[in-house]
C-alpha positions as a printed Julia matrix, in Angstrom:
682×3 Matrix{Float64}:
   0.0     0.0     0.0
   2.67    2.37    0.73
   4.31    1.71   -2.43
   0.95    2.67   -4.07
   1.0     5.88   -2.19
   4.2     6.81   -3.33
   3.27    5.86   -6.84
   0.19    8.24   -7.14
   2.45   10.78   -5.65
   4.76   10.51   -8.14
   2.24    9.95  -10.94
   0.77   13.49  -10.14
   4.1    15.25  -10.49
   5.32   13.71  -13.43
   2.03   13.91  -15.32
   2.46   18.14  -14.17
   6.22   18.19  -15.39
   5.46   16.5   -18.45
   2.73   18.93  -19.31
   4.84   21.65  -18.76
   8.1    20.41  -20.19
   9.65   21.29  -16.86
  12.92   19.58  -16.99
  16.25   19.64  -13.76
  18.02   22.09  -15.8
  14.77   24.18  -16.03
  13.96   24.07  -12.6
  17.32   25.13  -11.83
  17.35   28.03  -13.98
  14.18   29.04  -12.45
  15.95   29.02   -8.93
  18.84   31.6   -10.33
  17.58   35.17  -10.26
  20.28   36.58  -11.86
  20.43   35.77  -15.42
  24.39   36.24  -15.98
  24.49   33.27  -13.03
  21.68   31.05  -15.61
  24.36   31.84  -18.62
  27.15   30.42  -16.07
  24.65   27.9   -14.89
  24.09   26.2   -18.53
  27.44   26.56  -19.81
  29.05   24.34  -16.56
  25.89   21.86  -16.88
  26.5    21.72  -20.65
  30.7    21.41  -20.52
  30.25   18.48  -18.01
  26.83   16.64  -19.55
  27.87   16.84  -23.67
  29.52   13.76  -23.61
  26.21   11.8   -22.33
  23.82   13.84  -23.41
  24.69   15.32  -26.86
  20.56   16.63  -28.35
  20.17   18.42  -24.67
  23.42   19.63  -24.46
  22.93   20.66  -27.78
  19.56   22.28  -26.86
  20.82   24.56  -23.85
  24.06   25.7   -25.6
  21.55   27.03  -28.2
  19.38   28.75  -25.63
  22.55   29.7   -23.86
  23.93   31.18  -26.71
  20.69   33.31  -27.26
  20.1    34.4   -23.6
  23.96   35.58  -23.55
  23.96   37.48  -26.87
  20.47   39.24  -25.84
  21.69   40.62  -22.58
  25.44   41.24  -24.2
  27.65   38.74  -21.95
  29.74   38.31  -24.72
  31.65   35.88  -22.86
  29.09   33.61  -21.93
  28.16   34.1   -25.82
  31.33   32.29  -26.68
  31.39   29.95  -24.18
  27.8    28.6   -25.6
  29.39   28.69  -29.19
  32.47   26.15  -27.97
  30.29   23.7   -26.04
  28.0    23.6   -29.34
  30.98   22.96  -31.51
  31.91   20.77  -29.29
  28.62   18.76  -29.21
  28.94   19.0   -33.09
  32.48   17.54  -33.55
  31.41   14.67  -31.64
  28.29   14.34  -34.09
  31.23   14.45  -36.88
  30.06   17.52  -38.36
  33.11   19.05  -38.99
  32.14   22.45  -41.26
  29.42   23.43  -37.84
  32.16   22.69  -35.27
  34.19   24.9   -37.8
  31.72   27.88  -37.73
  30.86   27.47  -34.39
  34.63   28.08  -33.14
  34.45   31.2   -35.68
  31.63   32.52  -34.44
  33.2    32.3   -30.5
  36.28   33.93  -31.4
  34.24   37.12  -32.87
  32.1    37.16  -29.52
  35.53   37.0   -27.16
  37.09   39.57  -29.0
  34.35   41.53  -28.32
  34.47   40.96  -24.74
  38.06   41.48  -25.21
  38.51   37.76  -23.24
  42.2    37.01  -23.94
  41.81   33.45  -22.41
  38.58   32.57  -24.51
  40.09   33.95  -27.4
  43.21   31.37  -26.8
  41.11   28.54  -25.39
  39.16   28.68  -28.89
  42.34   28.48  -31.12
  43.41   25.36  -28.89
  39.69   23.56  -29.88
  39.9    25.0   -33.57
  43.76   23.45  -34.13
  42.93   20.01  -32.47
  40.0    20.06  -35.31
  42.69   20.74  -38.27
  44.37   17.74  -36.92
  41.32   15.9   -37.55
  40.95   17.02  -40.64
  44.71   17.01  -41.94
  44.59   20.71  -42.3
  48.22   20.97  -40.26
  49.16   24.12  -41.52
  46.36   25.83  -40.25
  46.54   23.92  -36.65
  50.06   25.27  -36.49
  49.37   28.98  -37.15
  46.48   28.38  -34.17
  48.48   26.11  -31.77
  51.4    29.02  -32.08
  49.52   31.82  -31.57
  47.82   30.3   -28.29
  51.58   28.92  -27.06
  52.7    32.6   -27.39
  49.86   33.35  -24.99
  50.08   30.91  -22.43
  53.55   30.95  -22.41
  53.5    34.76  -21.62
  51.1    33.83  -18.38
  53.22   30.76  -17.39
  50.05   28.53  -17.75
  52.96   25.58  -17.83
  49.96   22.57  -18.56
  48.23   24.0   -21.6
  51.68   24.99  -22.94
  53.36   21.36  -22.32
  49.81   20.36  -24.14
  50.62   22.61  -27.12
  54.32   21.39  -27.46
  53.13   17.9   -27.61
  50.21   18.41  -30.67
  53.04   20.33  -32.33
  55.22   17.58  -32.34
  52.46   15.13  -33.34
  51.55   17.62  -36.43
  55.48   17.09  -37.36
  54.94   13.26  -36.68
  52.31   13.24  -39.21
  54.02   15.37  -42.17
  57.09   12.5   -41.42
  59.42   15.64  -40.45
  60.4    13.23  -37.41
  63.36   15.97  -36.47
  60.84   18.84  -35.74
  58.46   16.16  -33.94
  61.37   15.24  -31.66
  62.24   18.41  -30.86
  58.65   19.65  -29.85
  58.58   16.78  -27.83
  60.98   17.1   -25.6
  59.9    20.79  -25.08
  56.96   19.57  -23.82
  58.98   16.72  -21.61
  60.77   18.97  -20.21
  58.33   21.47  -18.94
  56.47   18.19  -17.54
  59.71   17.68  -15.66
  59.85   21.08  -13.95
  56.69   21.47  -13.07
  55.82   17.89  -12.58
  53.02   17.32  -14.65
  53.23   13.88  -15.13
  50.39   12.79  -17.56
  51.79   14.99  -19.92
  55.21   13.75  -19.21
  54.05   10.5   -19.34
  52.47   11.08  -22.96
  55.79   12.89  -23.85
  57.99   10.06  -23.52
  56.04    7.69  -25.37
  55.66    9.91  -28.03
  59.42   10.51  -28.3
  60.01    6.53  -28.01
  58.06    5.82  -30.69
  59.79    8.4   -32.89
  62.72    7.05  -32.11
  61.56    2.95  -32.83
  60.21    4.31  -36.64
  63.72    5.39  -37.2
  64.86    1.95  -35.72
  66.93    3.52  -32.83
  65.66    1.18  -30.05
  68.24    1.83  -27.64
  67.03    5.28  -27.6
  63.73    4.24  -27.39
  63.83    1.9   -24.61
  65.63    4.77  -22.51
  62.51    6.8   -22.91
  60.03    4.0   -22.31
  62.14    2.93  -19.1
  61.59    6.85  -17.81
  57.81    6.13  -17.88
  58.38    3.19  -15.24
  59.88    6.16  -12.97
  56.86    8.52  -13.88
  54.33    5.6   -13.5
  55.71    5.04   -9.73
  54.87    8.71   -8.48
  51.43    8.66  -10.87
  50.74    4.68  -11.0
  48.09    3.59  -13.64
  47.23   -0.09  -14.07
  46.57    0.59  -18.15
  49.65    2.43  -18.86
  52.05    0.21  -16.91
  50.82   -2.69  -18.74
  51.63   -0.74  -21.95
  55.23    0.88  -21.05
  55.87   -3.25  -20.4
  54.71   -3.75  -23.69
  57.11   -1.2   -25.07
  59.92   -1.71  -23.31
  59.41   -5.78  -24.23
  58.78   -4.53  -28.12
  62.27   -2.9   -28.11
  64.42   -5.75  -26.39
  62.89   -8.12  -29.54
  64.08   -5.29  -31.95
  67.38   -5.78  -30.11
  67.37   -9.28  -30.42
  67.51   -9.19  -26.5
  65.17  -12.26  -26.29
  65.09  -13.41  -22.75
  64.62   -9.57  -21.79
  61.68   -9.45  -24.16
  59.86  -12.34  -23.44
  60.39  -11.15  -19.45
  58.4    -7.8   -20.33
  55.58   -9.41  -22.47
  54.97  -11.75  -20.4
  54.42   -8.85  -16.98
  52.01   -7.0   -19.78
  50.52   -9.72  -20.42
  49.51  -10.29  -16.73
  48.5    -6.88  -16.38
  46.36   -7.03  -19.17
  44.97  -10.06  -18.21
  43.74   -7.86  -15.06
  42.63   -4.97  -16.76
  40.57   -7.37  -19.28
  40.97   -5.82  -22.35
  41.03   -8.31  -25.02
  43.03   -6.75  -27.65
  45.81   -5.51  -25.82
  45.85   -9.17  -24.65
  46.3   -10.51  -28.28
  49.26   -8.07  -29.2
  51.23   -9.28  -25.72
  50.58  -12.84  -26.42
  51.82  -11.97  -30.38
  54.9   -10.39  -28.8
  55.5   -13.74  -26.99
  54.83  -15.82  -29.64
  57.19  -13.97  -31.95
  60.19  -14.02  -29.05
  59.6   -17.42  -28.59
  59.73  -18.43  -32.3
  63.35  -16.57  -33.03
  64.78  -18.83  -29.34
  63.66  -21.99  -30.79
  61.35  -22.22  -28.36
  58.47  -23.61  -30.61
  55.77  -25.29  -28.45
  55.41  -22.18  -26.37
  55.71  -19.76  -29.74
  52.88  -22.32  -30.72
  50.54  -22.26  -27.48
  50.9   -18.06  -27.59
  49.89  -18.03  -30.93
  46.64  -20.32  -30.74
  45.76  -18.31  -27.58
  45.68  -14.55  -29.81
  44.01  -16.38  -32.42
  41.4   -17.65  -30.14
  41.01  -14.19  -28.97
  40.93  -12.87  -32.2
  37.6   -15.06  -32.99
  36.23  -14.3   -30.12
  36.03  -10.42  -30.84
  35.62  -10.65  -34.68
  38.89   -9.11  -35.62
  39.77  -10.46  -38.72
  43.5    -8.93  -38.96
  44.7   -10.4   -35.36
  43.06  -13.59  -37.21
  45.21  -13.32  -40.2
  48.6   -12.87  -38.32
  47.91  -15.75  -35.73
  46.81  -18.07  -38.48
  50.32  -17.21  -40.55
  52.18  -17.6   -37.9
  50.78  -20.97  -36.53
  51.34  -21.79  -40.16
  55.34  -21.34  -39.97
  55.43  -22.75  -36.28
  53.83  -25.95  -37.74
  56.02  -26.2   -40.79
  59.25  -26.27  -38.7
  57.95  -28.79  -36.81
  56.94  -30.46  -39.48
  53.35  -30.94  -38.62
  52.13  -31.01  -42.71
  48.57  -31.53  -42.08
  47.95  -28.88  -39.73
  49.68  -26.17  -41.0
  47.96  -26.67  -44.54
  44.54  -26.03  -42.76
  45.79  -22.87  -41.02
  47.53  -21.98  -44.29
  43.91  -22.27  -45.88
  42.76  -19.83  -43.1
  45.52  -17.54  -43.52
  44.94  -17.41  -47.12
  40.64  -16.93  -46.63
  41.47  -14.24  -44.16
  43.59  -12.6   -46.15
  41.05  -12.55  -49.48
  38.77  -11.03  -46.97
  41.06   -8.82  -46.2
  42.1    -7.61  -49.53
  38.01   -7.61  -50.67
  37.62   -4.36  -47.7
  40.53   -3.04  -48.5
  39.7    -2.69  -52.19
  36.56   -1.21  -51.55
  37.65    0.99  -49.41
  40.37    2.36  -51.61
  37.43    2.5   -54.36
  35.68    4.69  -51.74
  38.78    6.75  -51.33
  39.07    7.19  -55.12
  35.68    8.13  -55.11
  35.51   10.78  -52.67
  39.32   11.92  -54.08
  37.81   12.51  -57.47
  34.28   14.14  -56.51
  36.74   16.35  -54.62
  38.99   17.27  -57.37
  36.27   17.72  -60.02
  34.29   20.44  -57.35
  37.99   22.15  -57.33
  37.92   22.52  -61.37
  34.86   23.97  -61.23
  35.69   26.14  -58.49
  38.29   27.21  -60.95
  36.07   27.63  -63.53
  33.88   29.49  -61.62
  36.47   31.81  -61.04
  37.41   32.48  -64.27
  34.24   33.18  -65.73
  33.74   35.54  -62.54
  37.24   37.26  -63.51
  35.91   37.58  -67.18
  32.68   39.03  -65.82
  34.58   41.94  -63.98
  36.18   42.65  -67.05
  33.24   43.14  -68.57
  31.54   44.49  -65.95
  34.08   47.29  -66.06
  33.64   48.45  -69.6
  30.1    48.86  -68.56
  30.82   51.02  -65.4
  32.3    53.24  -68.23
  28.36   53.6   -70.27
  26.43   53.41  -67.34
  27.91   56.57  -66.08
  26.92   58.2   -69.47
  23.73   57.3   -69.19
  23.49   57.25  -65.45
  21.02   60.5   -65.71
  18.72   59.46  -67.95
  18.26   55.62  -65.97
  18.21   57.11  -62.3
  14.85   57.27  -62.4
  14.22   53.56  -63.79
  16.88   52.79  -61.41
  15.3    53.95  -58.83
  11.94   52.59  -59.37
  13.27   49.04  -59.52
  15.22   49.33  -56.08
  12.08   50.4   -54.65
   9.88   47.27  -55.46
  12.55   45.38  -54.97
  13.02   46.25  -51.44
   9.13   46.34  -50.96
   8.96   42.74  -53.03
  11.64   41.51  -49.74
  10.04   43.16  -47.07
   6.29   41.55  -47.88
   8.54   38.14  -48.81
  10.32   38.24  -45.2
   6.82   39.26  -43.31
   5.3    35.87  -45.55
   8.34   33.83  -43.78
   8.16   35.01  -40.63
   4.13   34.43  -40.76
   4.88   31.03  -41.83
   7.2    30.32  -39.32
   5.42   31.33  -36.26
   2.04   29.63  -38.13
   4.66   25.84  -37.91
   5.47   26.75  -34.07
   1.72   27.23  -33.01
   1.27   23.73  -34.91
   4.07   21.54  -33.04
   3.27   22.85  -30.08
  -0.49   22.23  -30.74
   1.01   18.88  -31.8
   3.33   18.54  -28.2
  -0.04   19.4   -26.49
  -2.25   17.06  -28.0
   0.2    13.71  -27.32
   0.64   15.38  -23.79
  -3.02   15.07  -22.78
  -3.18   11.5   -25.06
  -0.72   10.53  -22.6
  -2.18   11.76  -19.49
  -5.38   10.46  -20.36
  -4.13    7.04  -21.28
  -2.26    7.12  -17.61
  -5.25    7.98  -15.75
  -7.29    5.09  -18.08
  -4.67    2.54  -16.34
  -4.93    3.32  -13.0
  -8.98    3.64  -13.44
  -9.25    0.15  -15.44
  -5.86   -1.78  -15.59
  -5.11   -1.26  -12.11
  -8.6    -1.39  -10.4
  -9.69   -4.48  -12.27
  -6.86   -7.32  -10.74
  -7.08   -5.13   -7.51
 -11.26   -5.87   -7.67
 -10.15   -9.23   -8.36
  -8.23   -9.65   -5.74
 -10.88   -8.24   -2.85
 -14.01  -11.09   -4.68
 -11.31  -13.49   -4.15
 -10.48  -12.55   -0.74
 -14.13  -12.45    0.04
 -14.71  -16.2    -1.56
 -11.46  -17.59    0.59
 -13.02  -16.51    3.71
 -16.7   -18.41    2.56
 -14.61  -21.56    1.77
 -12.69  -21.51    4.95
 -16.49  -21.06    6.73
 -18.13  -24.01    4.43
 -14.69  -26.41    4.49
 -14.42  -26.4     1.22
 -10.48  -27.02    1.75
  -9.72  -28.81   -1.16
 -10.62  -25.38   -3.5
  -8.57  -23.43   -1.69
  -5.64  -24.19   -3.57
  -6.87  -23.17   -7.38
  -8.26  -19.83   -5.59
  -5.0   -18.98   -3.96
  -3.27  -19.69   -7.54
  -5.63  -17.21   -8.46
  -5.42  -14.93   -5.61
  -1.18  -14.87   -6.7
  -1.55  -14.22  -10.48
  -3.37  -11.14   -9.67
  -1.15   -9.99   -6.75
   1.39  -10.35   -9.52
  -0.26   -8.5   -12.23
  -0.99   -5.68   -9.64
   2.65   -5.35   -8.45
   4.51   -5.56  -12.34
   1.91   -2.98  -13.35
   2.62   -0.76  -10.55
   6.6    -1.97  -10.45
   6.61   -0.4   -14.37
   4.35    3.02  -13.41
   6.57    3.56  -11.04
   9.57    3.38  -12.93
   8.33    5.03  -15.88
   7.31    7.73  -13.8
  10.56    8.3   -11.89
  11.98    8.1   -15.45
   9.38   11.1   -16.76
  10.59   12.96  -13.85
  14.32   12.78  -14.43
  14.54   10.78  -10.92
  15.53    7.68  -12.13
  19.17    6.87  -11.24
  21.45    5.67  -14.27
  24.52    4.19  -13.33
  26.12    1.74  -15.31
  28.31   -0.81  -14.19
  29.88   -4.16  -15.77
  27.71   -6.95  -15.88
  27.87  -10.71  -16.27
  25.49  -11.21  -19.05
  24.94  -15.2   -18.14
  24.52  -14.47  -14.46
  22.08  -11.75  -15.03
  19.76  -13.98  -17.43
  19.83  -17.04  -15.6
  19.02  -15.26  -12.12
  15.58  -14.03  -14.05
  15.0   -17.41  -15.51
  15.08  -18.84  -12.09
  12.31  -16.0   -10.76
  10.03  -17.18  -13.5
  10.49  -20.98  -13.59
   7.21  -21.91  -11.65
   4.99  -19.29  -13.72
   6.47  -21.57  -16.74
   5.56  -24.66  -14.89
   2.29  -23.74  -14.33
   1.58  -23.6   -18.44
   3.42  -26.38  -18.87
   6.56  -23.99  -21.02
  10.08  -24.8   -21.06
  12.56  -22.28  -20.41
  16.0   -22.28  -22.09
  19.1   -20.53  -22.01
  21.52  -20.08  -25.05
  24.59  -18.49  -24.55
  28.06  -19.49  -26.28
  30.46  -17.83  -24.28
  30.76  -15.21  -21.42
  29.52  -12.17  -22.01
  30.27   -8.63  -19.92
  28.05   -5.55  -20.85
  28.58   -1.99  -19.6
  24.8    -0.76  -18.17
  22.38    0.27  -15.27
  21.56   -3.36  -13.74
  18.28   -2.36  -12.21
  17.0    -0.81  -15.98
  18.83   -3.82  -17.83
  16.38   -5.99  -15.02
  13.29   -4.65  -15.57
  13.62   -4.8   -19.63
  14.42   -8.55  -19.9
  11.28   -9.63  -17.24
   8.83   -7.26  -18.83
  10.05   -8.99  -22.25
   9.98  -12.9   -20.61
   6.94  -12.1   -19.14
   4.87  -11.02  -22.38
   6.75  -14.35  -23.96
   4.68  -16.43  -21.23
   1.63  -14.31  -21.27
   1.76  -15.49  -24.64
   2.49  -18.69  -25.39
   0.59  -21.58  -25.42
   0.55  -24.13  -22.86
   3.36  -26.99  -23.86
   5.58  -23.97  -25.92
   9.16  -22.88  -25.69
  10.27  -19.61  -24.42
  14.72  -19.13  -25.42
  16.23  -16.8   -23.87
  19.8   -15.74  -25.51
  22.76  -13.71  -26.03
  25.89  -12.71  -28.61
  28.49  -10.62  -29.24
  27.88   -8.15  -32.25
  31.33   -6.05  -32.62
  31.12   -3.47  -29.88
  27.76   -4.18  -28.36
  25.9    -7.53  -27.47
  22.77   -8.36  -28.83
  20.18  -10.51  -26.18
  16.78  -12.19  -27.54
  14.15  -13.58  -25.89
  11.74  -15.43  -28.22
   8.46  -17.56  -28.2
   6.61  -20.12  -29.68
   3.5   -18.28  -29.35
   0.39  -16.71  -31.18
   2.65  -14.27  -32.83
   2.17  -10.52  -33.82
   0.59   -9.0   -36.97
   2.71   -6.27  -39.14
  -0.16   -3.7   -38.1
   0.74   -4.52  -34.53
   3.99   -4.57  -34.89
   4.42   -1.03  -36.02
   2.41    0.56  -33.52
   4.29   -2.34  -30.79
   6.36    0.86  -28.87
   3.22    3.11  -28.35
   1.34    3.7   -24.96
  -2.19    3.14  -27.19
  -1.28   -0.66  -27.85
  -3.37   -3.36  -25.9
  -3.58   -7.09  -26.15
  -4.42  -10.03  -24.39
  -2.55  -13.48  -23.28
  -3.35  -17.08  -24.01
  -5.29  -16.98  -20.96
  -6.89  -13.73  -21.23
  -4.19  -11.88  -19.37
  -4.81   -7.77  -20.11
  -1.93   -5.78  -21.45
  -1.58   -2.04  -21.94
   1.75   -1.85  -23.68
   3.09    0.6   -20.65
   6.19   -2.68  -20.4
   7.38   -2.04  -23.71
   7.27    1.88  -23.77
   9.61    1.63  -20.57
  12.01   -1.23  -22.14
  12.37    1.84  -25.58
  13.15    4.43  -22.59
  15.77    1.91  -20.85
  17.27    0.55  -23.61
  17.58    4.07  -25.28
  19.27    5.47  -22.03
  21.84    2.81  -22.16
  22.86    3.38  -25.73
  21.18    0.16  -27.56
  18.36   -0.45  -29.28
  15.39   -2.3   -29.24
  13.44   -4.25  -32.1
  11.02   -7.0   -32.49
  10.27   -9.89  -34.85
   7.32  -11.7   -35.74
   4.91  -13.52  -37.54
   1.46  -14.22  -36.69
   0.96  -18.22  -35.56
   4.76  -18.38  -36.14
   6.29  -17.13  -32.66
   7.78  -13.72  -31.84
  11.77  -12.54  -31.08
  12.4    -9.42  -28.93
  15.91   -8.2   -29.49
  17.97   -5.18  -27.9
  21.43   -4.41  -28.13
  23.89   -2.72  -24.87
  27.48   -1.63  -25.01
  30.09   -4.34  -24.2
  32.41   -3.77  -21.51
  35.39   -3.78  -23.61
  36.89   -1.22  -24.64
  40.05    0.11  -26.39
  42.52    3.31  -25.25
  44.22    4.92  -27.8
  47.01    7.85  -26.29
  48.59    9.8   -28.72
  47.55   13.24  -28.65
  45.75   15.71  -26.1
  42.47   18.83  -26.6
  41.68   20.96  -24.23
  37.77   21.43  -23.96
């Protein structure tokens, strides 16, 4: 009961905040009196929340943005401007990240905000990189170092140095990239900054092992160990191993290598990451193989090709199979090495078949680009021939200047009227497609509302009605000792209790949702732990229709989500497969790895769903009923969209009528790869 309570409470406030659109960040704002503390306000929530929430992000930059430029904080102004081109770079939409980081420099120099202006030229020459313009990132990454180097800001400047020297490292001038480098190493040093130190070294190391100085190298990758012991960090240890391991084998220093793979490799094994475990068990293997040391060159390699299977990665493949194959030939093992030669070689045509078309893309995109440069050019030139001509018209237009001012005149006229009554026509327009989405917003606002209050009225009351006639009828057969029909009514009495308490389990929870109250905190999670610990809950329901439950999954599985959301989404979905399916069916419940996200399915051999269902499935409207009459109102489904949705997956279904129906939704995997080369300031 007090669960209920709280439910109607909760009900009643989201039901208000979703009629008014009243979101956290506009509650807040409506707490701040001062508007110049809203601008600050948005711009903080916005800096920290882009990354997870890119449309709203996107949304209060842009009112940011407005609210700044109409009261002139011109700083605030710019501020908006980066966090939207920030939100857009991450959206890969380079020429709006571009004009966005224009737009913000005009605004700070405005304000005359030296530090904005500065901050903005370290965004814009991080997105040069990204698009190989390097000259351009120069002229910005020197003209903020002059800046921060003036105000001793020793971190951003150390930053600088180091996307200098990777700019160099990219146009192969390997001199320059040293030398910016070890600017930036050495300011790290004195003012013990030792990420960026960290960074530097490696960077300079790996200069040094593409011009196949590994001594060098390994003296720089050795001065990490040093850093990593005042700064430690489980990821980068297990790398600088790798490294250091990587240059002994260069050497030829075998022992010394194989010593360093192999304390990556246990770090790795830790950390979990399964392609930095391949390329320490490849170093191994390869160590091995030059000391003669076959068996265990042969046992490393099986292991990263394993691996390799495991996470789709058909390169890793490739080199484990080719490798296996030489191991095998030396030890004369024909038989076996021919089948991994025939792997190799399928691999490989695989290989060269994505590779080929995406070089065709490349040639593609190289030639649309060069033919929109020619007729740039020609563009030009006809606009340079035009001026020409243009010119030796100036000449008889001013001769006859007096006698076509009034013409002249006339036509300018219209014209500007023709613009004005064209603009008023827009503007009319505009306002006239406002007034109709939010007439639109409105309507599916009260749909909602009224479709809420419709299940609590009918869906709810009905099983609890149930529930009180069944209470009622226990008490008569206790009275009349009618013992033996006590046990079919209490089955009853429990499949309404249930009913009562998933409907109210998913109001609730679609409410908190609504209301922005919902906690989402994602964690790792064992995928076959967390489906056979639901299976379990709903064994006897399956019992009870006579339905066997199975689980099919391959291999482990770890996926990166909110447990409690991840929870409710797979037992709404089981328990619509047993509402309905038939009585003797099968109910499957199943995982697998799809690249970087895993893909779980629960599917039935039940009644099935029709195409007209089916695309109306995700909609608060939809009702149906189960094989035994069982009432649903579609709220389940609506909240596994929202979960699923908040967890970056998605959510489908498939189905044919009399032929059984699959749910499937994808979440994250756990896995995932660092890559450390370069740093942006945001």
């Amino acid at each position: 009961m007090q669960k209920l309570l709280l439910f109607t409470f909760i009900l009643a406030f989201t039901i208000q905040s979703f009629g008014q659109n009243n979101s956290f960040v506009d509650r807040q704002l409506d707490s701040i009196q001062d508007v110049h503390e809203q601008i600050k306000f948005l711009n903080d929530w916005t800096g920290k929340n882009y990354r997870k929430h890119l449309n709203e992000a996107l949304f209060y930059s842009e009112k940011c943005f407005e609210l700044a430029k109409t009261n002139k904080n011109y700083s605030g102004a710019g501020d908006a401007l980066i966090r939207i081109g920030l939100v857009q770079r991450r959206k890969g939409n380079h020429s709006a990240t571009f004009s966005s980081y224009t737009q913000a420099l005009s605004y700070y120099e405005t304000a005359q905000d030296s530090i904005g202006i500065h901050k903005t030229y370290l965004n814009r020459g991080s997105l040069f990189i990204a698009t190989e313009k390097y000259k351009s990132a120069l002229k910005d990454y020197f003209e903020s170092l002059q800046f921060f180097e003036k105000y001793n800001d020793y971190n951003k400047t150390s930053i600088i140095y180091n996307n200098i020297g990777l700019i160099y490292k990219r146009l192969k001038d390997y001199k320059k990239a040293i030398q910016y480098y070890k600017k930036s190493a050495k300011i790290s040093t004195e003012n013990n900054l030792n990420s960026t130190l960290y960074l530097s070294n490696t960077n300079i190391a790996n200069i040094y092992s593409i011009q196949n100085k590994f001594q060098e190298a390994l003296s720089y990758h050795k001065k990490n160990l040093d850093v990593l012991k005042a700064k430690p960090n489980k990821y980068r240890l297990a790398q600088t191993y790798h490294n250091i391991g990587a240059c002994f084998l260069e050497m030829k220093q075998y022992a010394m290598a194989i010593d360093y793979q192999k304390q990556s490799l246990q770090l790795k094994e830790k950390i979990g990451n399964k392609n930095l475990i391949i390329t320490s068990l490849n170093g191994l293997s390869q160590a091995n193989y030059v000391m003669g040391n076959l068996d265990d060159a042969l046992n490393y390699s099986k292991r990263a090709y394993e691996l390799g299977k495991e996470i789709g990665h058909i390169d890793y493949q490739k080199n484990s199979a080719s490798r296996i194959f030489h191991i095998l030939t030396h030890q004369h093992q024909a038989d076996s090495a021919l089948r991994y030669w025939e792997i190799y070689d399928q691999l490989k045509d695989s290989l060269i078949n994505k590779e080929s078309l995406k070089q065709v893309t490349e040639i593609q995109t190289k030639y649309e680009a060069e033919k929109k440069e020619a007729q740039i050019a020609l563009l030009k030139k006809e606009n340079n021939n035009k001026a020409m001509q243009r010119n030796g018209l100036v000449v008889i237009l001013i001769l006859i200047a007096a006698y076509a001012g009034f013409i002249v005149y006339s036509y300018y006229s219209n014209k500007k009227l023709t613009r004005l009554l064209s603009l008023q026509k827009s503007r009319i327009e505009w306002s006239k497609e406002l007034l109709d989405c939010r007439n639109k917003e409105l309507k599916v606002s009260n749909q909602t509302k009224n479709k809420l209050f419709q299940i609590i009225s009918h869906d709810l009351r009905s099983p609890l009605a149930s529930v009180s006639g069944i209470s009622h009828l226990i008490q008569i057969l206790l009275r009349q000792g009618r013992y033996h029909e006590l046990n079919e009514t209490s089955q009853d009495l429990n499949e309404c209790v249930t009913r009562v308490l998933n409907l109210t389990d998913n109001l609730l929870s679609w409410s908190l949702n609504q209301s922005g109250k919902l906690p989402f905190t994602p964690v790792v999670i064992p995928v076959k732990k967390l489906l056979s610990g639901i299976l379990e809950i709903y064994k006897t329901g399956a019992q009870q229709k006579n339905i066997l439950l199975e689980l099919s999954l391959s291999q482990n599985l770890f996926v990166y989500a909110d447990r409690p959301m991840l929870e409710t989404v797979v037992r709404n979905l089981l328990n619509n497969a047993l509402k309905f399916t038939p009585e003797g069916g099968l109910i499957v419940l199943g995982a697998g790895i799809k690249e970087d996200h895993t893909e779980i399915y629960i599917e039935d051999s039940g009644v099935g769903i029709s195409d007209e269902a089916i695309s109306h499935i995700f909609e608060l409207d939809t009702t149906s009923s189960g094989t035994r009459g069982e009432k649903g109102n579609g709220l389940g489904l609506i909240l596994c969209k929202d979960f699923i949705e908040r967890n970056h997956g998605k959510i489908w279904v498939e189905s044919e009528e009399g032929h059984g129906t699959t749910f499937r939704f994808t979440v994250p995997n756990a896995e995932k790869i660092y890559v450390e080369e370069s740093i942006s300031h945001q």
